[in-house]
C-alpha positions, -999 to 999 in steps of 0.1 A, spaced: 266 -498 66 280 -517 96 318 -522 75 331 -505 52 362 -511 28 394 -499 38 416 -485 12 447 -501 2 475 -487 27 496 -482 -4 494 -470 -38 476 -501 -64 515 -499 -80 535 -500 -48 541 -539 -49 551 -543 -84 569 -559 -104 558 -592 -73 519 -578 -78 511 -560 -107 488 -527 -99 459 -546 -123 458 -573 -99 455 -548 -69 428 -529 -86 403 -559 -90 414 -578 -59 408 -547 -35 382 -527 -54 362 -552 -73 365 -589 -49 371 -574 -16 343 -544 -23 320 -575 -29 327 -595 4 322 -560 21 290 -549 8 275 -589 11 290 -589 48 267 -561 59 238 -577 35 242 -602 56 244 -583 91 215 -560 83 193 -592 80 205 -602 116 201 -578 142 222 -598 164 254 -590 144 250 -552 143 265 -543 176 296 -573 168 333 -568 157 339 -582 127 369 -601 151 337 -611 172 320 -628 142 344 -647 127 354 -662 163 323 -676 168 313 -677 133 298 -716 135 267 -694 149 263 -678 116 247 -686 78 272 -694 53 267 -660 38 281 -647 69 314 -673 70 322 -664 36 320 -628 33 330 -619 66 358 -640 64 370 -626 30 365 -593 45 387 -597 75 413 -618 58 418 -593 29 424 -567 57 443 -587 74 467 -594 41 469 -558 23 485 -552 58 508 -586 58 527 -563 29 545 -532 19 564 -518 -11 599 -534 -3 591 -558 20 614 -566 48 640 -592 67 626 -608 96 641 -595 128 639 -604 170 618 -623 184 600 -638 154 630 -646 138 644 -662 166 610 -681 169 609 -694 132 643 -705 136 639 -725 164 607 -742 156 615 -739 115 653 -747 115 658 -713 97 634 -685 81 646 -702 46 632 -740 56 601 -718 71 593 -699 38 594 -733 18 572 -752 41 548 -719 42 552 -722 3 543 -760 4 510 -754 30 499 -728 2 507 -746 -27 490 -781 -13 459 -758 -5 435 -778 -31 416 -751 -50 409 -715 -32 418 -708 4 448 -689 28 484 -700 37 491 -690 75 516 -687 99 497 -687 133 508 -685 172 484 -719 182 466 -719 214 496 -735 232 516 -705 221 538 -726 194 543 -710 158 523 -733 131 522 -735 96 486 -741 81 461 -733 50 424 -728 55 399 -736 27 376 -703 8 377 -677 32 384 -693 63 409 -683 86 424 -699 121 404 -673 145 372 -691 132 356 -715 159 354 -743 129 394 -734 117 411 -775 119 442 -753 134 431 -724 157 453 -695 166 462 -661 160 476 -653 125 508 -638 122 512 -639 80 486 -647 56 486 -651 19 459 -653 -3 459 -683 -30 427 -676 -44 433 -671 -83 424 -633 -84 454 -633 -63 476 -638 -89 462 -651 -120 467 -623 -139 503 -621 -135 513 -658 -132 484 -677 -148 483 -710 -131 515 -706 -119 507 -704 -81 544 -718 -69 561 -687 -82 537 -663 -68 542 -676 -33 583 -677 -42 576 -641 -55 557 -631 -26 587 -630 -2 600 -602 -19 566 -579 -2 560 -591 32 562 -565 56 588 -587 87 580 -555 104 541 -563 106 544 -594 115 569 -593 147 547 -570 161 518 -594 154 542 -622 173 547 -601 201 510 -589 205 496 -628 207 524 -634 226 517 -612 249 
């Protein structure tokens, strides 16, 4: 198997009462098991993914079968958003913070124009906070499982948060109620992750 699924970097119960550990259970061992094992379906029927990162794929994923955009994409970005989160969370501190207030007007207006970008996300897709190409933060969503690394992303850039408003993400906690999971979701994200994510595409 070319990928294999990481496991959660925290216990299924760690985020509660913002994620209940049912929630966890299903979303890491049941949806993001799937997008693993179809992902290397998908690169054991192409022998010109086998020797590729799964950052090289999705970077030039418009070379690639659907199959490929969806599961490798779900793959990274669930990855990618176990890590955006830790029992706790955090405050935003140096030079993210100082970024999200200059560009945002302050980390408050940021969080409800993040929470607007996920809520206005029409069915299943990603909220993300992304360092563009011209080095700027930027707010944006991405439909399914695409993210802003993908060579077909509307907004390209390297992701700095990312939260997950599929329904699995939250339904079983707060129904249809997707506004107070991304509220609710505040209380989890791990600041610390994501200014050294800043400072990485920085550079």
């Amino acid at each position: 198997m070319a990928f294999e699924l990481p496991p959660l970097p925290y216990d299924y119960a760690a985020l509660e009462p913002t994620i209940d550990a049912e929630t966890m259970k299903l979303h890491h061992d049941k949806h993001h098991q799937a997008y693993t094992d179809k992902l290397n379906e998908a690169v054991a029927a192409d022998d010109a993914l086998a020797t590729k990162s799964i950052e090289e794929i999705v970077s030039g994923i418009s070379a690639y079968p659907k199959a490929v955009r969806n599961n490798g994409g779900g793959y990274w970005n669930h990855i990618f958003f176990w890590d955006t989160m830790k029992a706790g969370g955090s405050q935003p501190t140096g030079a993210l913070k100082t970024a999200i207030e200059e560009t945002f007007g302050s980390v408050d207006e940021f969080k409800t124009k993040f929470n607007a970008a996920g809520v206005g996300q029409f069915g299943s897709g990603w909220a993300w906070l992304i360092v563009d190409e011209s080095g700027a933060l930027k707010i944006t969503s991405t439909p399914n499982q695409d993210n802003p690394l993908m060579d077909v992303a509307e907004v390209k850039g390297t992701p700095v948060l990312g939260n997950d408003v599929w329904e699995h993400a939250y339904y079983l906690k707060y129904n249809n109620r997707r506004p107070d999971y991304l509220k609710a979701w505040w209380d989890v994200v791990d600041w610390d992750k994501a200014g050294q994510r800043y400072d990485a595409a920085k550079g």
